[in-house]
N, C-alpha and C positions, 0 to 999 in steps of 0.2 A: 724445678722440683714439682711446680705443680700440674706438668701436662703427666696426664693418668695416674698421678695419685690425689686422694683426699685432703683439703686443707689441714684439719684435725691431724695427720700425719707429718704434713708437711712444717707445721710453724714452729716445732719443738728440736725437728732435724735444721733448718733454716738458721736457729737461735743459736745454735750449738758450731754451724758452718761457721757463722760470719764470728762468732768469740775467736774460731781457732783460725780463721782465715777474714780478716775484714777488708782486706785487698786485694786484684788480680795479683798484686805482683807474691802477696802471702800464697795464695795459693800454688802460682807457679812455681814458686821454688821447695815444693814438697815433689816425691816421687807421684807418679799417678797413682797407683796403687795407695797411696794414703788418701788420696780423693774416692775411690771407690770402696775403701776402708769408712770410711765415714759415713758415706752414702747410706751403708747398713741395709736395711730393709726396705727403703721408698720405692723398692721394684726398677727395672730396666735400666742394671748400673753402667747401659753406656752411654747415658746420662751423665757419668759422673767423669765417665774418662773424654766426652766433649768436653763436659764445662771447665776439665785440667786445660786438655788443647786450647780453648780460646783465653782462657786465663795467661798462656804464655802469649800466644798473640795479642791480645791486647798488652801485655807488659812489652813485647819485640817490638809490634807495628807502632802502636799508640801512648808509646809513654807510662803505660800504667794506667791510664785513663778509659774504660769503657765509651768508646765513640756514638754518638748521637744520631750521625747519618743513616739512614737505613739501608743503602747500599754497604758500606763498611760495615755493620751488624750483620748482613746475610754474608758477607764474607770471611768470618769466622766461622770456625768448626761448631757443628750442632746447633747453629740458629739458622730457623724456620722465620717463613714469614708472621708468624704470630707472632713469635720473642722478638723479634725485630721491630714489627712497629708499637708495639708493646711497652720497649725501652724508650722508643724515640716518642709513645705518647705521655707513656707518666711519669719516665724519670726526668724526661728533659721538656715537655711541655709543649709537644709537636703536635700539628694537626695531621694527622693521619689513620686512615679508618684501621680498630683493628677487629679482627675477627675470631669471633672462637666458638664451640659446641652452642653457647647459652645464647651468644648473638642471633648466631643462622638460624635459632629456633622460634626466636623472638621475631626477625623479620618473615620467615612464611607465613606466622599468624598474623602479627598485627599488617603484613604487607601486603603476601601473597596472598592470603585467606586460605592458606593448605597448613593440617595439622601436625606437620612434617616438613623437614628442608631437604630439597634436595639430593641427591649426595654432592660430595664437596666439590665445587669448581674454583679456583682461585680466583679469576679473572671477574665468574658472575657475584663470588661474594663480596668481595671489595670492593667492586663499584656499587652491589647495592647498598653497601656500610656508607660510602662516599656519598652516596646520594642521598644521605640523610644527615648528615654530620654538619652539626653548627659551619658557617664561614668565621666565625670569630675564633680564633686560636685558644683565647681563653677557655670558653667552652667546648673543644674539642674533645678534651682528655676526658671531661666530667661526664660526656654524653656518654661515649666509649664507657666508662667504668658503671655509668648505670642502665647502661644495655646490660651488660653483662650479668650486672647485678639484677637486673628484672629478671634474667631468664633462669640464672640459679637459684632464687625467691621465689620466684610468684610465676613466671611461666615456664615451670618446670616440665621434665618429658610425661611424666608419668601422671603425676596429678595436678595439675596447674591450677592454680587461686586467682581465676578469673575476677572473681565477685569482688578481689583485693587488688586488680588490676588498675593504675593509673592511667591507663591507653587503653578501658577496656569499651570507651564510645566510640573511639575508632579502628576499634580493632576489624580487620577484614576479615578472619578467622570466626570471629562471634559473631558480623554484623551478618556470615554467611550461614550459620545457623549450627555451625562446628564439623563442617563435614569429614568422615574421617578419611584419613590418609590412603593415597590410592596408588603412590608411586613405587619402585622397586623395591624386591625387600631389601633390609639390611643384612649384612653377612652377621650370622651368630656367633661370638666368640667361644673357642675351645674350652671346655671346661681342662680348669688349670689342676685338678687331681689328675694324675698318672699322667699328665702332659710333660713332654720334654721342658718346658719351664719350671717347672715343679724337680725337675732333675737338676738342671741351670742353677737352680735357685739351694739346692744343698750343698753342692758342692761349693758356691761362693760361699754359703754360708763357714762351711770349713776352713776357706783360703784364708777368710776375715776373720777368722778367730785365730787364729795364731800368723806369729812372722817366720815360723823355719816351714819347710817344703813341706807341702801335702802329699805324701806317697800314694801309688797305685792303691796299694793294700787297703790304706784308710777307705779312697774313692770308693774300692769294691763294698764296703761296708756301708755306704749309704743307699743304696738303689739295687734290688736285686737281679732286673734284667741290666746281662752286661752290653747289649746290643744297645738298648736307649743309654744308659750309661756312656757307655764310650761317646756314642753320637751327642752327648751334650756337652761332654769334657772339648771333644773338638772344636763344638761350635766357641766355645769361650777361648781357645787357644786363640782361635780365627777372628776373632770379635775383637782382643785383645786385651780383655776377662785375663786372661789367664798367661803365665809364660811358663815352659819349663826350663829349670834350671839346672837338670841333669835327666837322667834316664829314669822313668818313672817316679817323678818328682818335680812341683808344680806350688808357684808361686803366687802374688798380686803381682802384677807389673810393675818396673822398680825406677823405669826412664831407657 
């Protein structure tokens, strides 16, 4: 839930999953569509219809049990290398680097001495997470969660609180005098008015408000061009957002 949304969103959706689901195997045995029903507003509910799919494989492959291994976590549906070693760092207490937005920003500075990371290489940010990561198991998880936590705190993108910095004597970023960033730009994301997301994004709203079929008709009343319109009804048919259940007439996915 929490890759690209806000914790403040997330831990009130989070509280409310796990009351109504407190186990893969709860979850599995609801339709997906009640997974993406719940989902509600945390943005990119195909999110919701992984975390159905691996909910069943973990009850099919593992028992019911969320596996610890991080090859068996990437081989579930919707886990990435971050939720993977993610799992196997802080549910289960595993040494293994993990990586996210706040780490890789925190090693350019305090490491590389660039006010900017890279864009993302797998390979080059996990070994440089690895090559800093306590050898005691114990200390692993702790490091991992207060990397993270410095870069969301105090060496944020935008305004960062050096002066409140605990690495800020060795930071290679300050001790370089803070040069600023000089590598490629970043792609700017679409502003979400009048974007086909913002289209996506109504018509789920409609599906999840009621459980009998969404008609054409209704559709056409949310979005006035029928050209993006339709083009986002599709992408959700294709995405698996969306089933129809007869001819012009459209569901939550049911299983």
């Amino acid at each position: 839930m929490l890759q690209q949304t806000p914790v403040n969103r997330v831990i009130p959706r989070l509280a409310e999953w796990l009351e109504r689901w407190p186990t893969p195997a709860d979850l599995a045995a609801v339709p997906p569509g009640e997974a993406v029903r719940a989902w509600a507003t945390l943005g990119y509910p195909r999110r919701a219809l992984w975390l159905h799919a691996a909910a069943v494989e973990i009850t099919e492959r593992h028992d019911g049990v969320v596996p610890s291994d991080v090859d068996a976590l990437l081989a579930l549906s919707g886990i990435g290398d971050y939720t993977a070693r993610a799992v196997a760092a802080f549910a289960y207490g595993l040494r293994h680097p993990v990586v996210d937005t706040n780490t890789r920003r925190v090693i350019a500075r305090a490491v590389a001495g660039q006010a900017e990371p890279a864009p993302p290489s797998r390979t080059r940010d996990l070994d440089a997470m690895g090559a800093l990561l306590p050898h005691a198991v114990s200390d692993a998880a702790v490091f991992n969660a207060g990397m993270m936590e410095l870069g969301a705190v105090v060496c944020t993108a935008r305004s960062p609180r050096c002066d409140d910095c605990p690495i800020q004597s060795v930071c290679a970023w300050r001790l370089a005098g803070y040069p600023a960033y000089s590598g490629p730009r970043k792609a700017v994301q679409k502003k979400f008015e009048g974007s086909d997301r913002q289209v996506r994004g109504l018509i789920m709203a409609e599906l999840r408000a009621t459980r009998h079929p969404v008609t054409d008709a209704e559709i056409t009343g949310l979005w006035p061009d029928g050209v993006q319109r339709d083009r986002a009804l599709a992408g959700l048919l294709a995405d698996g957002l969306a089933v129809s259940t007869a001819p012009g007439a459209y569901t939550l996915p049911h299983g």
